[in-house]
Biotite code that builds the C-alpha atoms (Angstrom):
import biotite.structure as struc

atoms = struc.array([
    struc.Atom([-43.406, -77.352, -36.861], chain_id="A", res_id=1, res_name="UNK", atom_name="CA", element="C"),
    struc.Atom([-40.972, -74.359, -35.967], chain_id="A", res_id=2, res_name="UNK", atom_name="CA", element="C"),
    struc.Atom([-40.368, -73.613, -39.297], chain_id="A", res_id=3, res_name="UNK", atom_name="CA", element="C"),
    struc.Atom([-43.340, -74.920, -40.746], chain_id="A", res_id=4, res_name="UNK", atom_name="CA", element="C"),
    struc.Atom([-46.094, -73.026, -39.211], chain_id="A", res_id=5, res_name="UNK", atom_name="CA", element="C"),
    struc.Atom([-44.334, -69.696, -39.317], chain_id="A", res_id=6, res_name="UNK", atom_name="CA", element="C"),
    struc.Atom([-43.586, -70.151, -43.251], chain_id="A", res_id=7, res_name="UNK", atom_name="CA", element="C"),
    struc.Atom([-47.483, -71.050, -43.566], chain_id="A", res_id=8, res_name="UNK", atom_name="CA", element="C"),
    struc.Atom([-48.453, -67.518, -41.418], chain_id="A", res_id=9, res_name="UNK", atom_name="CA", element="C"),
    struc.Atom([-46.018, -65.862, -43.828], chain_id="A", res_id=10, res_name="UNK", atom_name="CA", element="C"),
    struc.Atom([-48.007, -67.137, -46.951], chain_id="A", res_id=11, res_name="UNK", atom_name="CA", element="C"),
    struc.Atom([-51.417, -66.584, -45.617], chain_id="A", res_id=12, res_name="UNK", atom_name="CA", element="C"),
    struc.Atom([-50.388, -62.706, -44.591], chain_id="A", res_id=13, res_name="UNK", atom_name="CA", element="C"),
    struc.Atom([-49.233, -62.304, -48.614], chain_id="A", res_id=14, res_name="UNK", atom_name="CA", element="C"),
    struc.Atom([-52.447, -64.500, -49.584], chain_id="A", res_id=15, res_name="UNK", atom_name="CA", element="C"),
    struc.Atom([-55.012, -62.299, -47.934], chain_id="A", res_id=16, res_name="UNK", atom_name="CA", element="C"),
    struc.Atom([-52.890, -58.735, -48.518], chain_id="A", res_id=17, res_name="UNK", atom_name="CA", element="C"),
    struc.Atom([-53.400, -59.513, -52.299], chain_id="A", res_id=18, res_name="UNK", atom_name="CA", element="C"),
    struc.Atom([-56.816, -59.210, -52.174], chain_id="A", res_id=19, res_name="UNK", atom_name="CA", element="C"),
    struc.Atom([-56.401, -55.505, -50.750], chain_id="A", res_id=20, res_name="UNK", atom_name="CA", element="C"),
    struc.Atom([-56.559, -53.415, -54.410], chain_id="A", res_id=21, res_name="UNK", atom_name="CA", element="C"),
    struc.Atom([-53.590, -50.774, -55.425], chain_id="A", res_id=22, res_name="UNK", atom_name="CA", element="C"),
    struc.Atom([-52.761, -48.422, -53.886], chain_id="A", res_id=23, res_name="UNK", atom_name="CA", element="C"),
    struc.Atom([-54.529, -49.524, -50.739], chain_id="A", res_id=24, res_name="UNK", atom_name="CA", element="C"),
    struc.Atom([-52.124, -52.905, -50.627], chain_id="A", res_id=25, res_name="UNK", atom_name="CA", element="C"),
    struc.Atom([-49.326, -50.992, -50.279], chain_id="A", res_id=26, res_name="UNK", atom_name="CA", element="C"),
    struc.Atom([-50.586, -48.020, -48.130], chain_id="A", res_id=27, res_name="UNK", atom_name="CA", element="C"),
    struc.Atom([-52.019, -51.130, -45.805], chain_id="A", res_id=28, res_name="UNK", atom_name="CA", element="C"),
    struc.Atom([-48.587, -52.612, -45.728], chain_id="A", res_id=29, res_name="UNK", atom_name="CA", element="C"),
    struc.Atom([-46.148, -49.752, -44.894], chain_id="A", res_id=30, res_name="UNK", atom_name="CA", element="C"),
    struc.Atom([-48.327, -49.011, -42.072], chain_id="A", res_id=31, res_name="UNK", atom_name="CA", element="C"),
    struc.Atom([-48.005, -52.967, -40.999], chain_id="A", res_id=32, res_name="UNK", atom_name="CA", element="C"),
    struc.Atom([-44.124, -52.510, -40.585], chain_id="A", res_id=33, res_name="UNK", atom_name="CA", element="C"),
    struc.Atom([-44.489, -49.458, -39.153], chain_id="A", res_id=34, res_name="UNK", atom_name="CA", element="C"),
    struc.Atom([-46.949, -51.467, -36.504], chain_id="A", res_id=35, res_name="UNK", atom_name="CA", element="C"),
    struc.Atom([-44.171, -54.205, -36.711], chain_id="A", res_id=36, res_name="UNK", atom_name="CA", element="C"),
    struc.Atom([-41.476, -51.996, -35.410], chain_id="A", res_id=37, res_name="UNK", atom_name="CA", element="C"),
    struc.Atom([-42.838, -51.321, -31.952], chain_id="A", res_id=38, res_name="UNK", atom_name="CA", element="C"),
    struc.Atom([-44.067, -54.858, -31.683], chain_id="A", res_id=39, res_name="UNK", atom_name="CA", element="C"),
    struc.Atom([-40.784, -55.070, -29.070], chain_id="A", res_id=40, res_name="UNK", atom_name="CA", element="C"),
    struc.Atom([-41.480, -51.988, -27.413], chain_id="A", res_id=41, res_name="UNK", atom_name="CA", element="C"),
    struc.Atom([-43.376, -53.682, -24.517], chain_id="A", res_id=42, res_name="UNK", atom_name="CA", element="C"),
    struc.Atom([-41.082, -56.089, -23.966], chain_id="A", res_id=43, res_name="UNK", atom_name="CA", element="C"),
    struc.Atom([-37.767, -53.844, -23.607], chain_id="A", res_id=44, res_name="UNK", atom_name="CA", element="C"),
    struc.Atom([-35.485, -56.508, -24.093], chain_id="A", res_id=45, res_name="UNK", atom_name="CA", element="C"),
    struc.Atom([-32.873, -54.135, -25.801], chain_id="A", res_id=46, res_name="UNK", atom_name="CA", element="C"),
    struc.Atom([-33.362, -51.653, -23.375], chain_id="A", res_id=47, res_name="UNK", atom_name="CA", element="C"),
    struc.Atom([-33.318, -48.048, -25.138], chain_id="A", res_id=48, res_name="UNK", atom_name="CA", element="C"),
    struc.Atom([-32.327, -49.732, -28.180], chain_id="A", res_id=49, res_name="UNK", atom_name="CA", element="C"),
    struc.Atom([-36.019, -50.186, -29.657], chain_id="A", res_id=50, res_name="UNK", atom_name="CA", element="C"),
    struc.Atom([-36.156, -46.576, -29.819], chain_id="A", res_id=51, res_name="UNK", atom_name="CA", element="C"),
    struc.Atom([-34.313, -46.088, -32.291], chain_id="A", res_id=52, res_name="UNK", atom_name="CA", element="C"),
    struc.Atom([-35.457, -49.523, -34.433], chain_id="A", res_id=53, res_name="UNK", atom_name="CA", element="C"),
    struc.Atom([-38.859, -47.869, -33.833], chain_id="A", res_id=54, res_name="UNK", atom_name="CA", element="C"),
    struc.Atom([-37.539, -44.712, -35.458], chain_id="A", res_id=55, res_name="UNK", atom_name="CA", element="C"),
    struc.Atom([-35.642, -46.777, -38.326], chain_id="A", res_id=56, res_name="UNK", atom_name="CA", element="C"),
    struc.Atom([-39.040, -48.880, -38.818], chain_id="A", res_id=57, res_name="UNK", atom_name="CA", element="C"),
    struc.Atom([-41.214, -45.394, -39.175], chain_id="A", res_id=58, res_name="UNK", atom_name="CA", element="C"),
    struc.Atom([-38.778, -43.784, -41.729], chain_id="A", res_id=59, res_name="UNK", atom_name="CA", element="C"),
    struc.Atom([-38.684, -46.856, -43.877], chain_id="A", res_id=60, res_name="UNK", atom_name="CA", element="C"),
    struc.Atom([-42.863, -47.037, -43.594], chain_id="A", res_id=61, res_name="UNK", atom_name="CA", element="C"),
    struc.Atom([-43.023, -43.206, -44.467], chain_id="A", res_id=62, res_name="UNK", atom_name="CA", element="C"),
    struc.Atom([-40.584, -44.351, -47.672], chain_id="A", res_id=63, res_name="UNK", atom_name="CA", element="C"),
    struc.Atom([-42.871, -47.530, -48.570], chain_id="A", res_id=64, res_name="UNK", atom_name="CA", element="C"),
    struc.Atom([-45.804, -45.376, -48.607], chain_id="A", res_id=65, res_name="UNK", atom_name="CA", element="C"),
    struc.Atom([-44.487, -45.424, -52.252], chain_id="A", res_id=66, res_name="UNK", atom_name="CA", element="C"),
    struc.Atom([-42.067, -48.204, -52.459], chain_id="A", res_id=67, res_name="UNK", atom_name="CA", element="C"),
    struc.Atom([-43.138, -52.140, -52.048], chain_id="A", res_id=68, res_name="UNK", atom_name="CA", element="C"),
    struc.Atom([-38.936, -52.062, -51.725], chain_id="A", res_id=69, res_name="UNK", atom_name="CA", element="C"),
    struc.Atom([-39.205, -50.165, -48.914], chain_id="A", res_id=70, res_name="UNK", atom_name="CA", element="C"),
    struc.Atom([-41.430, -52.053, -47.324], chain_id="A", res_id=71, res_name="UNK", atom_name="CA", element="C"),
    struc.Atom([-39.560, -55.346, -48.112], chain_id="A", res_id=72, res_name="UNK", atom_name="CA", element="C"),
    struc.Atom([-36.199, -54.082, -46.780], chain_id="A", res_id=73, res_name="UNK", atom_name="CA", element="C"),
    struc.Atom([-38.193, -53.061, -43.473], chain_id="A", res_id=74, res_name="UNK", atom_name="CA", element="C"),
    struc.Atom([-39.648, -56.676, -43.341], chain_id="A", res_id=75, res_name="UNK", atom_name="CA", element="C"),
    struc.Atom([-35.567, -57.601, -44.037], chain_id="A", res_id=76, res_name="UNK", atom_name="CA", element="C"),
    struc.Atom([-34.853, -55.473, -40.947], chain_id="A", res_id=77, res_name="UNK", atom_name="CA", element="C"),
    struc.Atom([-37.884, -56.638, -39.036], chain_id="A", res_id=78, res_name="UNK", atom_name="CA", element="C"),
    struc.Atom([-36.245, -60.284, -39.265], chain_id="A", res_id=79, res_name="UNK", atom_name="CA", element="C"),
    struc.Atom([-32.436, -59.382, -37.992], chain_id="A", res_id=80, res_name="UNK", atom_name="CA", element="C"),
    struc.Atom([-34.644, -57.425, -35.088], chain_id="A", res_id=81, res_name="UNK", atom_name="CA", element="C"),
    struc.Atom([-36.254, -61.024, -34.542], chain_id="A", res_id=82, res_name="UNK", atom_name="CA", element="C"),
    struc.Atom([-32.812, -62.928, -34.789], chain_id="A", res_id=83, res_name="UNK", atom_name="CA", element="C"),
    struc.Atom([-31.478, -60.532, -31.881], chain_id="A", res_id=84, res_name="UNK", atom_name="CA", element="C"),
    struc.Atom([-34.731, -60.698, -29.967], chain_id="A", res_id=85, res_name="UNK", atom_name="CA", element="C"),
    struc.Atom([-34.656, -64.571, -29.926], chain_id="A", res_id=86, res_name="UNK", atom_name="CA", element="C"),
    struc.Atom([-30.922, -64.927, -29.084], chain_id="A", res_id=87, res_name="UNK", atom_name="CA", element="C"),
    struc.Atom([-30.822, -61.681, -26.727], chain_id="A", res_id=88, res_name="UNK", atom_name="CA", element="C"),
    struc.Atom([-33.957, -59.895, -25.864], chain_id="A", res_id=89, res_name="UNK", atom_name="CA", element="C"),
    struc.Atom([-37.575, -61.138, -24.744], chain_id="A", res_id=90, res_name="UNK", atom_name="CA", element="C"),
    struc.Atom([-39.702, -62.986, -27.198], chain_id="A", res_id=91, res_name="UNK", atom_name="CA", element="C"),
    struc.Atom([-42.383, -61.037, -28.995], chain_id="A", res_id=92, res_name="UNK", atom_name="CA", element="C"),
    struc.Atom([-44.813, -63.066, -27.430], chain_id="A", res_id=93, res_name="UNK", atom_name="CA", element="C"),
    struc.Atom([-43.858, -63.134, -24.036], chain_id="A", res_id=94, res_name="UNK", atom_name="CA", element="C"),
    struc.Atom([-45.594, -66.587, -23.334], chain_id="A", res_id=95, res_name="UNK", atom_name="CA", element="C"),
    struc.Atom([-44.426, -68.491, -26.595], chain_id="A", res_id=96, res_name="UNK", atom_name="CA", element="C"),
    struc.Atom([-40.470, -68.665, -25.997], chain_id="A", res_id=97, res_name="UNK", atom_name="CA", element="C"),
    struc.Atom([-39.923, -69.214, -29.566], chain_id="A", res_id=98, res_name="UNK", atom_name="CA", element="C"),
    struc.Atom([-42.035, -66.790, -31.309], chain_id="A", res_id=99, res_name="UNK", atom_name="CA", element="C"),
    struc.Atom([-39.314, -64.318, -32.027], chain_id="A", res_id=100, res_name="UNK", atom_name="CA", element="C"),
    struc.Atom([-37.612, -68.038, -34.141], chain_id="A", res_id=101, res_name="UNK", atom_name="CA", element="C"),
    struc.Atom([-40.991, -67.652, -35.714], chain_id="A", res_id=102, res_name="UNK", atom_name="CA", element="C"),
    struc.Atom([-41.413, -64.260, -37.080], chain_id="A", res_id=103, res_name="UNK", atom_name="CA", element="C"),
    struc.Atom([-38.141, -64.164, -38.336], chain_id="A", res_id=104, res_name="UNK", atom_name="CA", element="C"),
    struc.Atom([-39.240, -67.025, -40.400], chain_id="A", res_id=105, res_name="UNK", atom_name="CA", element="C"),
    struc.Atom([-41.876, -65.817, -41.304], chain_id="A", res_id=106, res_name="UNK", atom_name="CA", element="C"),
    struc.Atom([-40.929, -62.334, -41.941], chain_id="A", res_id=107, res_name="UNK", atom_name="CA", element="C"),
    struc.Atom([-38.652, -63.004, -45.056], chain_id="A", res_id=108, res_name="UNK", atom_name="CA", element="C"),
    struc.Atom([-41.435, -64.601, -47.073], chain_id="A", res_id=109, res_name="UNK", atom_name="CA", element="C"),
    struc.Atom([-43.400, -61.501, -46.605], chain_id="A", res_id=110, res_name="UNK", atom_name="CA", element="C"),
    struc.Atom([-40.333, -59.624, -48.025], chain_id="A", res_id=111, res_name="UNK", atom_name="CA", element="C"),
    struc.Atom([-39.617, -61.407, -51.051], chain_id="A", res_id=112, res_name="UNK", atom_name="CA", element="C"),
    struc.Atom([-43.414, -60.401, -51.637], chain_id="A", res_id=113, res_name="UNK", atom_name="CA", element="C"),
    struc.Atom([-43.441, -57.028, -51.029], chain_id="A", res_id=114, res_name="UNK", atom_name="CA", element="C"),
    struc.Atom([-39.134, -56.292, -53.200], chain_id="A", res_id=115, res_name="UNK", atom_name="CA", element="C"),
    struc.Atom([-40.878, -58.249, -56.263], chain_id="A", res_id=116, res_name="UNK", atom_name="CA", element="C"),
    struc.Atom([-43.881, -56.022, -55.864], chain_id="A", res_id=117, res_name="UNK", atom_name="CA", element="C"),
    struc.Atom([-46.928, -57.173, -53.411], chain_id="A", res_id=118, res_name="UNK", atom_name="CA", element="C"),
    struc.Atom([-48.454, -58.639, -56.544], chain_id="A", res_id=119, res_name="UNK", atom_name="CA", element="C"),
    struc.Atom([-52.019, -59.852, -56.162], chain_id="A", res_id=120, res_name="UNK", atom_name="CA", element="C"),
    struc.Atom([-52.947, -63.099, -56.557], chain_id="A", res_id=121, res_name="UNK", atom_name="CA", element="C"),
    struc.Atom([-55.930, -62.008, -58.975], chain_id="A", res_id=122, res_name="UNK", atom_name="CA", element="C"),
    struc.Atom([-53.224, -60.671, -61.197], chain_id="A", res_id=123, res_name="UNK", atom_name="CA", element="C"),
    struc.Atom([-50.601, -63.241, -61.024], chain_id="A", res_id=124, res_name="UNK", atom_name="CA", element="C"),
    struc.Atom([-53.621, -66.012, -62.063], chain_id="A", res_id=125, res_name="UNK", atom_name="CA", element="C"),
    struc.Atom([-54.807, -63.349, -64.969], chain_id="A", res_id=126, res_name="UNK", atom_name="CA", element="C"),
    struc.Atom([-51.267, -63.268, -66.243], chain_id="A", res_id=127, res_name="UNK", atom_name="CA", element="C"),
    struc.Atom([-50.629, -66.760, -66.386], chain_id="A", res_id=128, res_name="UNK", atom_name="CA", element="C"),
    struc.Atom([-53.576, -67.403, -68.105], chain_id="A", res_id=129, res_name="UNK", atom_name="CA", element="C"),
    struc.Atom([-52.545, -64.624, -70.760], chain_id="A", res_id=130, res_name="UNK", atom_name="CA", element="C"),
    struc.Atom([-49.781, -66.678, -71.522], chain_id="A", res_id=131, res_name="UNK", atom_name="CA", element="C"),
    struc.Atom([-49.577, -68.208, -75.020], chain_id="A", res_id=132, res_name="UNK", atom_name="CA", element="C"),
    struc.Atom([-49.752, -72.276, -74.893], chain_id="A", res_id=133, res_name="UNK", atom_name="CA", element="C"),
    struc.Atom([-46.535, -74.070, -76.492], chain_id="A", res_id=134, res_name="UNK", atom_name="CA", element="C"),
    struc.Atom([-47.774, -76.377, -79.188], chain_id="A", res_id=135, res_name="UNK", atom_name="CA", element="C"),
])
């Protein structure tokens, strides 16, 4: 259920940001990681350390405003943030010992959406069936 749960969160996030229309899906999403990089800040597990994350994580929003790469590589660096958190910091959820386990889980799923494009769903269904049947 560790692994299963977070995966599902990570596929219902991408499910429900596809139905957000261009350019707004991406505009949503870059401020999301933004939002995701002081998601520590309360916790101060790495000390003065978040600061600069936080910076990193605002940068590489300010870039995705344009980019679904840049978005994806700050989901990329939101999960090494949650490997560190989990082995060295304070969870993310400060009651739920494991939650930092589970958003760096889930975190890569939304990432592999956003590098090959936050695609919709409605799109992804019209294209495949544009697709020529094989006879």
């Amino acid at each position: 259920m560790n692994i299963v749960v977070p995966l599902l969160i990570g596929v219902l996030y991408v499910c429900l940001n596809s139905l957000i229309r261009e350019p707004h899906r991406r505009r949503f999403n870059a401020i999301m990681i933004a939002g995701a990089g002081a998601a520590y800040l309360s916790g101060g597990g790495l000390g003065a350390w978040e600061f600069p994350f936080v910076a990193v994580l605002v940068y590489v929003a300010f870039r995705g405003l344009d980019s679904w790469r840049w978005i994806g590589v700050g989901w990329l660096l939101h999960t090494g943030w949650d490997v560190v958190h989990h082995l060295k910091g304070n969870p993310i959820i400060p009651f739920a010992h494991d939650s930092s386990f589970g958003c760096a889980i889930c975190d890569p799923v939304i990432a592999l959406w956003c590098l090959t494009g936050g695609w919709s769903l409605r799109d992804l269904l019209h294209l495949r069936s544009a697709e020529p049947v094989a006879s």
